[in-house]
N, C-alpha and C positions, 0 to 999 in steps of 0.2 A: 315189568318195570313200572315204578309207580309212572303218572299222569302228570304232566308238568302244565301250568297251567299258564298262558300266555293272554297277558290282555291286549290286544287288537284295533288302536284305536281309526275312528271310522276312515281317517284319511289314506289306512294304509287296505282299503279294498282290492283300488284297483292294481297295488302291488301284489297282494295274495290271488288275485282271480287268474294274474298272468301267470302265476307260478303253478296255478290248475290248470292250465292250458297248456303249460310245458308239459306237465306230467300226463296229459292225455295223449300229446304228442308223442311222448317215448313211446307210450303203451300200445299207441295205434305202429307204431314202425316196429315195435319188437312182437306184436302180433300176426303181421304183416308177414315178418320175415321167416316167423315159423310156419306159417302156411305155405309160403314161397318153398324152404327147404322141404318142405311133405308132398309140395311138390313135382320138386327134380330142378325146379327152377332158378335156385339157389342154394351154393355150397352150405353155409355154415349160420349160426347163431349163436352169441353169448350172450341169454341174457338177464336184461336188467331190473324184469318183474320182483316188487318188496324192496328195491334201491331208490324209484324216484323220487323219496321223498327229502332225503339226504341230497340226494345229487342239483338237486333243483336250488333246493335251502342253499348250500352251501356254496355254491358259485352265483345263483341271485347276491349272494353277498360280497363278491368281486367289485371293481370298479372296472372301467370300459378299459385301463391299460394294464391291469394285473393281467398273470400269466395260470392258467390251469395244464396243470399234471396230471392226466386220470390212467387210473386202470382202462385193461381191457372191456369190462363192464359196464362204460360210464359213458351212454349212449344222451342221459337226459342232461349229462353235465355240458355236453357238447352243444345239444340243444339252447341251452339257456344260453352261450356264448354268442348263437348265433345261427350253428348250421341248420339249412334248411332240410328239409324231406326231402325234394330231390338232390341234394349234393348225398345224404346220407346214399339214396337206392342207386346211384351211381355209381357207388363204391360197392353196394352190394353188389351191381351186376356186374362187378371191376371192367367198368367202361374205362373208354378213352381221355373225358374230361370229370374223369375222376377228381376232386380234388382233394383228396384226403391222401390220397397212395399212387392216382394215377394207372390205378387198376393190377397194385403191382402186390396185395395184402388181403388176408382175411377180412370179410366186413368188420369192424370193430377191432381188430387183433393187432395190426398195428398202421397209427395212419400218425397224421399231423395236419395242423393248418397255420400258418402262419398268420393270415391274414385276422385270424381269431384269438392272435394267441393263445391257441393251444398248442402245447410241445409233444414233440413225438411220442407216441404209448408204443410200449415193447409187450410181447408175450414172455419176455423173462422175467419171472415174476421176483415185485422187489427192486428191480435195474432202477425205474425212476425216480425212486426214494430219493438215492444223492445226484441224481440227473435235478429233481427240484430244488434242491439245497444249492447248489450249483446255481442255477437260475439266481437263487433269491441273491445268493453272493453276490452275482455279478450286478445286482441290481443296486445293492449296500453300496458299492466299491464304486460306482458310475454317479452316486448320488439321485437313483430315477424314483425312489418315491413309490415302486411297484410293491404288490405282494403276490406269491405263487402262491396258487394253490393244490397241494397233491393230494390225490385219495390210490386205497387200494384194501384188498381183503385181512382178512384175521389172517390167512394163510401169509399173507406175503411177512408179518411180522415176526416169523420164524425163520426168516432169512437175514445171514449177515448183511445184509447190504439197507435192511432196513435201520441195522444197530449204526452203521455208519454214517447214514444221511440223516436222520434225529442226533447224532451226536454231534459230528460236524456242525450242523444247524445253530442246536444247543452253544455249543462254543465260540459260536462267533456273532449269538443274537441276530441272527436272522429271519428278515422278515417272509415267514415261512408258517403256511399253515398246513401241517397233515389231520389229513381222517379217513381212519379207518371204518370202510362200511363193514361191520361186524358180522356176517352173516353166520356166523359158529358152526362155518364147513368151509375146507381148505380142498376142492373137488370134491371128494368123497371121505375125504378126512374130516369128525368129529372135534370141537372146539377141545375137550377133556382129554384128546391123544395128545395135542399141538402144544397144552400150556395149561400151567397148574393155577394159575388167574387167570381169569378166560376175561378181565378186566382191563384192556390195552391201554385204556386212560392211567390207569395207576403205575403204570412205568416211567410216564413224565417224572416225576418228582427224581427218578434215580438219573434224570438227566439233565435236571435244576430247571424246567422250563413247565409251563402252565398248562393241566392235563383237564380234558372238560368228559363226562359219559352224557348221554340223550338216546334219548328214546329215535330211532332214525326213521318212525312210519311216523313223528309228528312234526308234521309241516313247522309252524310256528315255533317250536321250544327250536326244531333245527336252526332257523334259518335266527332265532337270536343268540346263540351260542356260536354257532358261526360269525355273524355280524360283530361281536365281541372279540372273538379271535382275529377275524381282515382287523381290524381296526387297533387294535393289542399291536402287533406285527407292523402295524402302518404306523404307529407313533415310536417304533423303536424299539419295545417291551420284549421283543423275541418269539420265539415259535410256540404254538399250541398244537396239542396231541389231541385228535378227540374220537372218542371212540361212539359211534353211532350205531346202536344195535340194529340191526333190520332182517325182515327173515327175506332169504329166498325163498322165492314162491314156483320158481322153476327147476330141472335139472343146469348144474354145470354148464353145460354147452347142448346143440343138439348132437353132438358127437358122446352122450352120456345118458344114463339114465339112472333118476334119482330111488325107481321105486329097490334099486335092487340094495341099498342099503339106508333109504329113511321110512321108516313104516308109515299106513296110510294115517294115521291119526297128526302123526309129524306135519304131514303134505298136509293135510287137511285145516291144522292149526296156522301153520302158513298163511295158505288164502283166507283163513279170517285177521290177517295183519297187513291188508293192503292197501300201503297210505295212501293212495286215489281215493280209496271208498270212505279212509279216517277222514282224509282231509275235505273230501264235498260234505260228508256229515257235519263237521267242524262248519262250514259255509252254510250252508242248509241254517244251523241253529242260530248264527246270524243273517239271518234273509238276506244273505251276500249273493246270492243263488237261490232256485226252487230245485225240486226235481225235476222239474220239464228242461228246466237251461243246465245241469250236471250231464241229462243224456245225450242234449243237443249236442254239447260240447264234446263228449267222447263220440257221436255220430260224424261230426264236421271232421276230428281229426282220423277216424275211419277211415273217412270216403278221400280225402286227401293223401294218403298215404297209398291207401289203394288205386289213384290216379298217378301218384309220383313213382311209383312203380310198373306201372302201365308202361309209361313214358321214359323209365330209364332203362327198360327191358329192350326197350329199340332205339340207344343211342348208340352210336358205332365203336367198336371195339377197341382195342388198343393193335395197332401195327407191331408188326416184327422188328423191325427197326429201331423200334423206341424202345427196347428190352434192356441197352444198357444205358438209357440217355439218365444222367442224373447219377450214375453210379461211378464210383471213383476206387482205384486200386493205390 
């Protein structure tokens, strides 16, 4: 994809440096966590390596009362909302004062926070397409002036239920913005098995509303097409599709493994598309940053992660008794 080229004026530093800082923080807890599962210490990982760069962009561009929808994926989206490292490793060790699940879900797989306004993420891939349309409805109808924001994979866009929550959306002008982090693999399915335009933005048009494509490892082009979109949807204008290419740079889950059907040049090509190392480049070339304060910065959230872990590894479990508290027949 060509280079989109963003100009950056100086007052918007200390907005970009925070948005390097989120993204270290994914990196450090989704590194974290695959050491944890290697070993034994933890169930499960999906993750979100070749995503932060989108996910950061595109909810930085939230206001403090919109609502975010994310996929199972969208560990840095959460971040940038608010959740801290240890609320995250508490759910990884599905303790007690969980507060994502309450200790009662996959890390990541399916949780919620109200306090953050984030709505609940399902592992049915697709479910919160019109679960966000929904949202945004209700927000049109109320008069609250909010905007959702939903993300989710290329995969989930071969499911009906994403045709219905963009269309819905579509037809009632809803302040509603989807994007799709593109990674051009639905598991282990190929973007060219799923869809004969591997182009998710140019579907918008067959559903009258405003379709954007971006590069999803560049910080900046994200997070101003997104800002365009919140802001489109917050005056009225209706929903945007955007399709944000990004590689993963990891397998599916650690319940997967990539080498058995992307060859090493694939993987390889990958890790040289990893918006952490674009986007301090990007700083770096405006001495927003040096190199000593790029590795400080992934060191601090390192060593934090691997504290907030420490320490959620020995908080107390969830009791027996609380097995059905919150569930309803």
């Amino acid at each position: 994809m060509a280079k989109t080229t963003v100009v950056a004026p100086a007052a918007a530093k200390e907005q970009y440096l925070q948005l390097h800082r989120w993204m270290c923080m994914a990196k450090a807890l989704d590194d974290r966590m695959h050491m944890l599962v290697k070993q034994g210490r933890a169930p499960f990982v999906g993750s979100s390596r070749g995503h932060e760069g989108i996910q950061v962009a595109s909810t930085a561009a939230l206001g403090p009362d919109d609502w975010l929808v994310p996929h199972y994926r969208g560990l840095a989206n959460s971040i940038v909302r608010g959740l801290t490292m240890k609320e995250w490793m508490l759910a990884v060790f599905a303790k007690a004062d969980d507060p994502l699940s309450a200790g009662r879900n996959i890390p990541g797989g399916c949780y919620s926070y109200h306090r953050l306004n984030i709505a609940p993420v399902s592992q049915v891939v697709a479910s919160w397409v019109p679960k966000a349309a929904g949202i945004a409805y209700a927000a049109k109808l109320q008069g609250e002036g909010s905007v959702t924001l939903c993300t989710f994979g290329d995969g989930a866009t071969s499911r009906g239920d994403f045709h219905e929550g963009v269309n819905f959306a579509a037809v009632h002008r809803l302040p509603v913005v989807f994007v799709c982090e593109n990674n051009s693999y639905a598991i282990s399915v190929p973007i060219r098995l799923q869809m004969a335009n591997p182009n998710v933005a140019d579907r918008a048009a067959g559903y009258g509303i405003a379709g954007a494509t971006v590069d999803g490892t560049d910080v900046p082009a994200c997070y101003a097409v997104c800002k365009e979109a919140v802001e489109r949807a917050r005056r009225g204008d209706g929903p945007t599709l955007i399709d944000a290419k990004v590689w993963r740079m990891n397998s599916h889950t650690s319940e997967d493994n990539h080498v058995k059907y992307r060859g090493k040049d694939e993987i390889d090509e990958a890790a040289a598309h990893d918006p952490i190392a674009r986007f301090g480049a990007w700083l770096l070339e405006r001495g927003w940053l040096t190199a000593d304060d790029l590795a400080r910065a992934q060191a601090e959230c390192d060593a934090e992660a691997s504290d907030a872990a420490d320490w959620a590894e020995q908080q107390p479990d969830p009791i027996a008794e609380d097995a059905l508290k919150n569930v309803f027949a």
